[in-house]
N, C-alpha and C positions, 0 to 999 in steps of 0.2 A: 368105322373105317372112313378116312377121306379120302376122295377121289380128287385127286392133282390134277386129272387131265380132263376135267370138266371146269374146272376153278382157270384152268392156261387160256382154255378155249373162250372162256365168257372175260378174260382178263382181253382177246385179242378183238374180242368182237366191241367192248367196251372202249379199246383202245383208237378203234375206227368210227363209233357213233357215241362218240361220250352218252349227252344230255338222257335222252331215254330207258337207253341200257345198263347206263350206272345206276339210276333210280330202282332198276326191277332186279341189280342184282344185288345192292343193298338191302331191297326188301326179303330176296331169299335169304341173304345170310343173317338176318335178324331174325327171320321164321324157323330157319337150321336151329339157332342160339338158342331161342327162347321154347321150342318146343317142348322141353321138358319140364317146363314153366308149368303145364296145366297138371302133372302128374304129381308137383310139389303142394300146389293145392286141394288137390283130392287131399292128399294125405293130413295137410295141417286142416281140413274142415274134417276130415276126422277123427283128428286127436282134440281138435274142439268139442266135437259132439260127444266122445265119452270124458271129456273133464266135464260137461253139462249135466251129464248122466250118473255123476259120481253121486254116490248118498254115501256120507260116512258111517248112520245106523246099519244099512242095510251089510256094508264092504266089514265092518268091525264085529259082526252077529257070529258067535261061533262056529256054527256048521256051515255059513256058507264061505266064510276067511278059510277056514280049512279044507275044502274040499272044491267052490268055483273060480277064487277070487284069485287073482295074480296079486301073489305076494313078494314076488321079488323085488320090485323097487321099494316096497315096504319095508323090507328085510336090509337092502341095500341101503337105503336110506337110513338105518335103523343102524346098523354096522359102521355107517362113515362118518356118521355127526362127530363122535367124540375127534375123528382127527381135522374135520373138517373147521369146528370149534377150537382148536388147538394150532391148528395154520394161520388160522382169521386172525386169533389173541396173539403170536408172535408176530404177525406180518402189524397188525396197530400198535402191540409197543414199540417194536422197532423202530417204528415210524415215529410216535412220539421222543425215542428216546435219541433219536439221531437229532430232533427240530432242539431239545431242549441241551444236548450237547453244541449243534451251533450257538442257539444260546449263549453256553457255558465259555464259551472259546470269547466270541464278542463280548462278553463281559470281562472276560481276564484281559483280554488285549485293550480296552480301555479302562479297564484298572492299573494297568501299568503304563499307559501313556499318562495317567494323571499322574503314578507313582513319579514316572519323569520328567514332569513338569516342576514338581514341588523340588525334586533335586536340583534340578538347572534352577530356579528362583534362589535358590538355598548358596548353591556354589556360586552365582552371581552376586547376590547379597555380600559373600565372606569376600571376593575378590573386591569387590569394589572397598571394603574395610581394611585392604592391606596398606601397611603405610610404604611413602613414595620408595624409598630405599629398600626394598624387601622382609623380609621377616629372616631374622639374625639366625644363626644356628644355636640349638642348644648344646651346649657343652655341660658336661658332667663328670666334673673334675681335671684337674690339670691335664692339659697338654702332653708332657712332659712327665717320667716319674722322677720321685724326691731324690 
């Protein structure tokens, strides 16, 4: 729960003696913040100390896996691989298969800009060999029938 009318009260007493009082109520609401800072470390120096503590002859010995040993992240662990294996392999070929479709894309699109280059060279070529008067019609058989 936060109390608002203790935060109002040091907001007005702050607002009349800056320097001092800003500093000490900065430091409480750092000390508020971070208080539960010390309860985070208990916890991760003890999940240190039993990863320290772990034997894997001892946690793998039949009678005591089955009767002291917490086996459910074993079990859990043991159950999720295969999908967990199977998200990782689709999420990396995707990945590769998307890098080598750009690829695919950048290669076609400058095969075809060469494609059109050779045409324009080609169609400039035949124009420049037309002669000054144009190129005649072909005709294929009379005009005119007999």
């Amino acid at each position: 729960e936060v109390d608002f009318g203790s935060n109002l009260i040091l907001l007005s007493i702050t607002l009349s003696n800056p320097p001092r009082l800003v500093i000490m109520a900065l430091r409480l609401a750092v000390l508020r913040r971070f208080s539960a800072l010390s309860s985070v470390k208990a916890s991760v120096n003890c999940a240190k100390e039993s990863v320290q503590k772990f034997k894997a002859s001892q946690y793998f010995e039949e009678k005591y896996f089955w009767t002291k040993a917490n086996v459910g992240p074993f079990f859990l662990m043991l159950f999720i691989t295969p999908t967990l294996y199977r998200s990782f392999k689709d999420w990396y070929w995707t990945r590769q298969l998307r890098k080598l479709n750009t690829e695919e894309i950048i290669s076609d699109r400058y095969e075809w800009l060469r494609l059109s280059m050779i045409k324009d060279e080609v169609e400039a070529q035949l124009l420049s060999q037309v002669p000054a008067g144009g190129v005649k019609p072909l005709m294929l058989g009379p005009s005119t029938p007999p």
